[in-house]
C-alpha positions as CSV (number, residue, x, y, z in Angstrom):
1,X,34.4,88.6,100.3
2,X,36.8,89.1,97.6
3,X,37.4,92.9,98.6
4,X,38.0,91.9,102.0
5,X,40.7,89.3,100.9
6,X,42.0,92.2,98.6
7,X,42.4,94.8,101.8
8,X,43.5,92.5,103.7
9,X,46.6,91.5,101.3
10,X,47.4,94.9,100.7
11,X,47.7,96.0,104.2
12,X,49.7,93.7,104.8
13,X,51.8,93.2,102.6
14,X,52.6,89.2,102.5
15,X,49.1,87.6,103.0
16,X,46.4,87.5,104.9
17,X,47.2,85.4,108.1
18,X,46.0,81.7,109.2
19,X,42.5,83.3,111.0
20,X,41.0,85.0,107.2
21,X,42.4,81.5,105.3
22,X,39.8,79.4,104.6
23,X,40.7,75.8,103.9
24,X,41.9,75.0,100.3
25,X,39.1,71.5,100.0
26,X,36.6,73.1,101.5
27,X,36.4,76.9,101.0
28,X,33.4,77.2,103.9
29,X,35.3,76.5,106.4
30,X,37.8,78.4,108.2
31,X,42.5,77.2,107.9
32,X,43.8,75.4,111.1
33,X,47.2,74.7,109.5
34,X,49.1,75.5,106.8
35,X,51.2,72.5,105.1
36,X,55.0,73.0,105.6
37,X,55.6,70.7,102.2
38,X,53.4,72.5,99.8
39,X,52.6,75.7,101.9
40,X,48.6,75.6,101.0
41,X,45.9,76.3,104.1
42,X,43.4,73.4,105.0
43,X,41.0,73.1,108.0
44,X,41.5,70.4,110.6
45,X,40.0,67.4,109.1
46,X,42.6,67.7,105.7
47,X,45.5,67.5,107.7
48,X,47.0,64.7,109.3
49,X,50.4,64.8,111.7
50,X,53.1,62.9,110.7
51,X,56.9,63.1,111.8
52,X,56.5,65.0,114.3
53,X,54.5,67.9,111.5
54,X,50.7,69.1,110.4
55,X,51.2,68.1,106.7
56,X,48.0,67.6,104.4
57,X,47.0,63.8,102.8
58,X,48.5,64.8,99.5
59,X,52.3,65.5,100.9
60,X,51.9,62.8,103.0
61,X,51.1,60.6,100.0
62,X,54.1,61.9,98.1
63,X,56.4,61.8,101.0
64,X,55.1,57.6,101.5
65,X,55.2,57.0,97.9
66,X,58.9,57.9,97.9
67,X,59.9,55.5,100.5
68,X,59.1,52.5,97.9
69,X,61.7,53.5,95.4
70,X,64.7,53.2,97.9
71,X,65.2,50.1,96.9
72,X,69.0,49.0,95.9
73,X,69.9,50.4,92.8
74,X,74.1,50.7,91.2
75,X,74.4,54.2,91.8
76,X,74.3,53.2,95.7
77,X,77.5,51.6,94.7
78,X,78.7,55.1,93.2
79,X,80.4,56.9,97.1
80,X,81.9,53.2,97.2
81,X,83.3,53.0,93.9
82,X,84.7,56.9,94.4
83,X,86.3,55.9,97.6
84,X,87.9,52.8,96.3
85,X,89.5,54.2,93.6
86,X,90.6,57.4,95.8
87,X,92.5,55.1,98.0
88,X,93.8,53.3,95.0
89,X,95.0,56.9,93.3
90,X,96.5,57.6,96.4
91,X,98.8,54.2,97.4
92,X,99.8,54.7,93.9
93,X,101.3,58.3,94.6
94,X,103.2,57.6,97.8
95,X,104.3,54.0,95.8
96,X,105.8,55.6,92.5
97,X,107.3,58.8,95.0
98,X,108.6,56.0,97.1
99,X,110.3,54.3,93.8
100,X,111.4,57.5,93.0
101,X,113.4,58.0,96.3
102,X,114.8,55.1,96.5
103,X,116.1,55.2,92.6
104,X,117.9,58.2,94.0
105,X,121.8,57.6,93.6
106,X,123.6,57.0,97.7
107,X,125.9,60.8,97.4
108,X,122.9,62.6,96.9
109,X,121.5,61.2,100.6
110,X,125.1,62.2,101.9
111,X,124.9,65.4,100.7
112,X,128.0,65.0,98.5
113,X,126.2,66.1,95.2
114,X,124.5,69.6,96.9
């Protein structure tokens, strides 16, 4: 078994393909799918479809345990806080250029001075 595995990987180069997998859980029986998420093999009763995907119970697990911990937190707050103080920064700008325009003695708008 193991020098068929072995001939099959060197002829061809990456792997052997889903038909010679056997499932990861349960090594008698023969790969259906291969998990997207973690890229192992399992047969059809350790994988489960989800999102539109074949992905196995342990992924799925992970990928459900993740949605708990999107709960609100400050650094939600953080794009908010950036844009804020952007627009802030920028009125800022175009107020001290405007002051500095305006500050600007009268012959230099009439083009005496240049």
């Amino acid at each position: 078994m193991q020098d068929e595995l072995q001939q099959l990987v060197s002829s061809q180069g990456e792997g052997p393909s889903l038909a010679h997998r056997r499932c990861d859980n349960h090594a008698d029986r023969e790969a259906a799918a291969r998990c997207p998420e973690c890229g192992r093999f399992f047969c059809r009763e350790c994988v489960t479809e989800h999102a539109g995907r074949v992905i196995c119970a342990d992924c799925l697990a992970t990928m459900t345990s993740g949605a708990d911990s999107k709960r609100w937190s400050p650094r939600m707050l953080a794009p908010y806080a950036a844009a804020i103080v952007g627009m802030l920064v920028a009125w800022m700008a175009y107020y001290y250029m405007g002051r500095f325009f305006l500050g600007l003695p009268h012959e230099f708008h009439e083009g005496i001075m240049w």
